[in-house]
C-alpha positions in Angstrom: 60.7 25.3 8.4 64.0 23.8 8.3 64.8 24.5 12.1 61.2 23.6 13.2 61.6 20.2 11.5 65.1 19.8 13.4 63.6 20.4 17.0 60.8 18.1 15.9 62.9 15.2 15.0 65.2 16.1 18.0 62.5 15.7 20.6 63.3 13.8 23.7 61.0 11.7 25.5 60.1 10.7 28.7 58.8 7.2 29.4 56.9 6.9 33.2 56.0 3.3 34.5 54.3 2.9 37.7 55.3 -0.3 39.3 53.5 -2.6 41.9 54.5 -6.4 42.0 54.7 -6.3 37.9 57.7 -8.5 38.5 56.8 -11.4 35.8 56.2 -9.1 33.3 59.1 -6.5 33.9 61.5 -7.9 31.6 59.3 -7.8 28.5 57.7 -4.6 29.3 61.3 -2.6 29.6 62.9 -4.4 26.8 60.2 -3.0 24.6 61.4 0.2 25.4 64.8 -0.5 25.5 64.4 -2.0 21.5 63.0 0.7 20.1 64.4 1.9 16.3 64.6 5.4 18.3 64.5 5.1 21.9 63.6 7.0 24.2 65.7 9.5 26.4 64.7 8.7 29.7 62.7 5.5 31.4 61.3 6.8 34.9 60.2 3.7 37.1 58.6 4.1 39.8 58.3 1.2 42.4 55.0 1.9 44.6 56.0 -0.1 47.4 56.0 -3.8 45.5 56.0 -6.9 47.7 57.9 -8.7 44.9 61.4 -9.0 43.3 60.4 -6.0 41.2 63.0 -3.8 42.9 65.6 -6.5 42.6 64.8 -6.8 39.1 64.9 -2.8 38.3 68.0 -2.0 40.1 69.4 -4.7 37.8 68.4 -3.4 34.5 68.9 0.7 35.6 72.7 -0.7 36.3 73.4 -1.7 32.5 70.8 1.1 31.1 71.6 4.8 32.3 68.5 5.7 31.0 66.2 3.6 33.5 65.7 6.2 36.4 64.3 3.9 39.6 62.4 5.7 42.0 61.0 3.6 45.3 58.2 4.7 47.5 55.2 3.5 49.9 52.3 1.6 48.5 50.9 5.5 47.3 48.7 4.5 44.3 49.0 4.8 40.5 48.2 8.4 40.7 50.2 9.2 43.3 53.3 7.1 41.2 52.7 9.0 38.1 52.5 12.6 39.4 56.2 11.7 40.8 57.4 10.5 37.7 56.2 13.7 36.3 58.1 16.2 39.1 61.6 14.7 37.4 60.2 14.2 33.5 63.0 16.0 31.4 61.6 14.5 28.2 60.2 16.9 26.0 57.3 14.5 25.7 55.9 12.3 28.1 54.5 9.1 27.7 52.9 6.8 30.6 52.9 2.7 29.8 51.8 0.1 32.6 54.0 -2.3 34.0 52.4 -5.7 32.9 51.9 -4.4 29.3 54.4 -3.8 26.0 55.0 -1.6 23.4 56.0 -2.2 19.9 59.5 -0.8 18.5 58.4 1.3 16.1 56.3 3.8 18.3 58.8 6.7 19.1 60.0 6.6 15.7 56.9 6.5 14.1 55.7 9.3 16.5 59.0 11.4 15.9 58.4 11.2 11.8 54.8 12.2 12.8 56.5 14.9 14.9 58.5 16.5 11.8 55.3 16.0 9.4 53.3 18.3 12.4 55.7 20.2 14.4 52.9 22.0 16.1 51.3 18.4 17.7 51.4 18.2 21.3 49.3 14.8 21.2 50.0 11.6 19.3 47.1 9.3 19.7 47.2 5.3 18.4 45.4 2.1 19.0 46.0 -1.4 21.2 46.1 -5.3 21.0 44.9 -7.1 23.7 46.3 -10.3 24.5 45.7 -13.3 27.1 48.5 -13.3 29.6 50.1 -16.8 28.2 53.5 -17.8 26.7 54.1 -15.5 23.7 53.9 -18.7 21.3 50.2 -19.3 22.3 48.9 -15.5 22.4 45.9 -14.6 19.6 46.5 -10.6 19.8 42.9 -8.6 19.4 42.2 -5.1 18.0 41.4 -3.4 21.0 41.0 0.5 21.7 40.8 1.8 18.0 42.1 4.9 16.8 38.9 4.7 14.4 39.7 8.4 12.0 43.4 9.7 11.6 45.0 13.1 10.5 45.7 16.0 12.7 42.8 18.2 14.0 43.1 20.6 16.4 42.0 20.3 19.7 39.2 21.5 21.6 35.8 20.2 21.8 34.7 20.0 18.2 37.3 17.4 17.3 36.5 15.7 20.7 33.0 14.9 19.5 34.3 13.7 16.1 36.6 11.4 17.8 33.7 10.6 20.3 30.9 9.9 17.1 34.1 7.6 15.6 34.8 5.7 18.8 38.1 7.2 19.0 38.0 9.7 22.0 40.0 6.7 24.1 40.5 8.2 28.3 43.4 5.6 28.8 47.0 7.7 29.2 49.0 4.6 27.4 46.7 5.7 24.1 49.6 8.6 23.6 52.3 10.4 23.9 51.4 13.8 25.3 53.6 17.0 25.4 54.9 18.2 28.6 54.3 21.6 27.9 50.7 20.3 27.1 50.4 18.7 30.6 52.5 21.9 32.0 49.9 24.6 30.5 47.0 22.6 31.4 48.0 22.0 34.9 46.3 18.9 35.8 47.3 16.2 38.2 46.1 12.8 38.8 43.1 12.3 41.2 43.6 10.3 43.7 41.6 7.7 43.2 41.8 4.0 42.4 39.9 3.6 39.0 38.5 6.0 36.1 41.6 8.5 37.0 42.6 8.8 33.6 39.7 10.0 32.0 39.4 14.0 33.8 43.0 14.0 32.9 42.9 12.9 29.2 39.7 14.9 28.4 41.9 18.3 29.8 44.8 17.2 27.2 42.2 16.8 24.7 40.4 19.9 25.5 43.3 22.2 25.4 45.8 21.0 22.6 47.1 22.8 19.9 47.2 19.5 17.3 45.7 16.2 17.8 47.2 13.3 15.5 45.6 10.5 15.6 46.9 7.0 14.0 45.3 3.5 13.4 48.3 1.9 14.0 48.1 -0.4 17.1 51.4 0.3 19.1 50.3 -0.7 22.6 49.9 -4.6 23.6 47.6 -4.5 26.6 48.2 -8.1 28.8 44.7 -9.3 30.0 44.8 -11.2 33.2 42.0 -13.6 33.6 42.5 -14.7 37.1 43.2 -11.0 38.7 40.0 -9.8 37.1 38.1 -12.8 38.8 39.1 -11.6 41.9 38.6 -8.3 41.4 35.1 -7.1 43.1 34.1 -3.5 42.8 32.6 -1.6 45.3 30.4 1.6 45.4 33.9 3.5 45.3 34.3 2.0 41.6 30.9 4.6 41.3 32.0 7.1 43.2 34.9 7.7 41.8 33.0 8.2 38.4 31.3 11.4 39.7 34.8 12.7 41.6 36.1 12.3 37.6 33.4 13.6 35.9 33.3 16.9 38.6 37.0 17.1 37.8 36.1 17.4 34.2 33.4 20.1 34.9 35.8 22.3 37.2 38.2 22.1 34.1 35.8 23.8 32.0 35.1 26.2 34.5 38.7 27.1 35.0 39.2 27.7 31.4 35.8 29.6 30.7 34.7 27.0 28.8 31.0 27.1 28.6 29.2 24.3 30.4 28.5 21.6 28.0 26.7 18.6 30.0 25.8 16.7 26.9 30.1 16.6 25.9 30.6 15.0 29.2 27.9 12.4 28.9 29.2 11.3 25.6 32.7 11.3 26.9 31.6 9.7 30.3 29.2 7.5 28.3 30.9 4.0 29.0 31.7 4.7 32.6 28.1 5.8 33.0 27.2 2.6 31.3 29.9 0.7 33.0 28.4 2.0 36.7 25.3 0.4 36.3 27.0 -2.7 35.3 28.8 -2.9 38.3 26.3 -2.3 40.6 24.1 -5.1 39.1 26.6 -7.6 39.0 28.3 -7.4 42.0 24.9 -6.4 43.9 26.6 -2.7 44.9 24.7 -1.4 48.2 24.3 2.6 47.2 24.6 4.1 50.7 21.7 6.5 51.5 23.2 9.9 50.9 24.0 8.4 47.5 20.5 7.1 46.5 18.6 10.1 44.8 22.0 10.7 42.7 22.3 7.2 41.7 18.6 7.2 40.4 19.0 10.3 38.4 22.2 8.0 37.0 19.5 4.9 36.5 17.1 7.0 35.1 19.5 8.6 32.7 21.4 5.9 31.5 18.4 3.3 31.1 16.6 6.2 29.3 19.2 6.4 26.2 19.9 2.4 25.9 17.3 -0.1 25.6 19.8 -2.6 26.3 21.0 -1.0 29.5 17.2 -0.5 30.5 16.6 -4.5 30.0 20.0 -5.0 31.7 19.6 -2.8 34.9 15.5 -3.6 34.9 15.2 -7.1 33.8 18.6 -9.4 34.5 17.9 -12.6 34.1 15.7 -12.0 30.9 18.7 -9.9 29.6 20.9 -12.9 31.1 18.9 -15.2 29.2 18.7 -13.5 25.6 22.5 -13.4 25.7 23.1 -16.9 26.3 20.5 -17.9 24.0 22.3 -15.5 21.4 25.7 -17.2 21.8 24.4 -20.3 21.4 22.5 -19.5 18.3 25.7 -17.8 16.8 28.0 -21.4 17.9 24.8 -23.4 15.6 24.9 -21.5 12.7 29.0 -21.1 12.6 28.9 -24.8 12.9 26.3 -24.9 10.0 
């Protein structure tokens, strides 16, 4: 036990940062790994063809810290990035942060003592603050992807419907450090797409770990950036993309002789499912013809579970209409 708790505590890890024109937010998002109570052994950054001073930036921080590894290539895509970092990941763990977002200093050393505690865990999973992207003296910080249970449970699909039933199965990689032997075993490679790429890839980790631990501690401090949402306009891609992640998900299973379990994936899938619809209604989403009897078994599905979503998808401006009256009603009666 004694030598199990030394490799535990003498784990290395592997930080991988996909960058495209981050460059205002670079210096607070690497000195947050850089200030951590236990660091980590290696920063991988890779530039994915920014426009920006972000490689001007980068070359000046990996020149002071030998640990910041700078890698530069074409505009590829997040996936693309990542699966790069990962070919030169010596860490023994490997976590993935975003480039406009921060960590706080206590993770790696609060995962490491976790680490000791479970020697056997190849996932540490935690919880997020979301903040308005504004001057750090003016920011109101809100809970925000909730590690709702915590404890160590093994993986595989019965603890991935308890952490589904406690809003805690989260498909964003900065959610947790993951073992590289985990990601090695499990094979599984980012898709390339442009949106929902983590979730196939997180529900593989999930599927197939020895030891899930799971913290409500909120380590990562996701930057929300109101004017690059407001220009943001999905298309029917945004949709698409759900059913080439969802039939990612379902090849896993085959792969691994997993039986097929459809209603695992809808709960896991739930809030893209959910999240489609939206979409489509708000930004008035044309579903191209060889997409149409697919997208109404979607509709039909998805409107059939929620009576919300069925007055969203079926009845807008009513459902437009109830919500505005709601708000309103709630701003009276605080004011009362």
């Amino acid at each position: 036990m004694i030598a199990r708790n030394h490799a535990a505590s003498a784990a290395t890890i592997t930080v991988i940062v996909p960058n495209w024109n981050c460059a205002p937010w670079l210096t607070e998002a690497m000195a947050s790994l850089l200030g951590q109570s236990s660091p980590p052994e290696q920063i991988i950054v890779i530039d994915d063809g920014s426009t920006d001073n972000s490689v001007e930036l980068l070359r000046a921080m990996a020149a002071k810290h030998p640990e910041i590894v700078l890698l530069q290539a074409e505009r590829g895509g997040v996936s693309a990035a990542r699966n790069r970092g990962l070919e030169i990941a010596s860490g023994d763990f490997i976590y993935f942060m975003d480039a406009d977002d921060f960590v706080g200093n206590t993770l790696f050393a609060d995962f490491r003592n976790a680490l000791v505690q479970h020697p056997e865990m190849e996932m540490f999973c935690f919880g997020a603050k979301m903040f308005t992207d504004l001057p750090v003296e003016q920011r109101d910080y809100q809970l925000f992807h909730q590690r709702r249970i915590s404890g160590a449970f093994a993986g595989g699909s019965a603890t991935l419907r308890k952490m589904i039933a406690n809003q805690s199965a989260h498909r964003v990689l900065w959610s947790s450090i993951v073992s590289r032997a985990l990601i090695k075993r499990v094979g599984v490679h980012f898709l390339p797409i442009q949106n929902h790429e983590d979730a196939p890839y997180m529900f593989a980790l999930y599927m197939q770990a020895n030891t899930v631990v799971l913290s409500s501690e909120s380590y990562y401090f996701k930057r929300f950036m109101v004017t690059s949402l407001s220009q943001r306009k999905a298309t029917f891609s945004w949709v698409e993309n759900y059913f080439i992640a969802r039939g990612n998900s379902e090849s896993f299973m085959q792969q691994w002789g997993l039986p097929a379990d459809e209603s695992l994936l809808d709960r896991y899938y739930e809030p893209v499912m959910y999240g489609c619809l939206i979409e489509m209604r708000k930004n008035n989403i044309e579903v191209p013809q060889a997409w149409r009897v697919t997208i109404d078994q979607l509709i039909r599905k998805v409107t059939g579970e929620s009576r919300r979503m069925k007055l969203q998808w079926y009845y807008p401006t009513l459902y437009n209409g109830l919500k505005a009256s709601r708000s309103l009603l709630a701003r009276y009666t605080g004011k009362r």
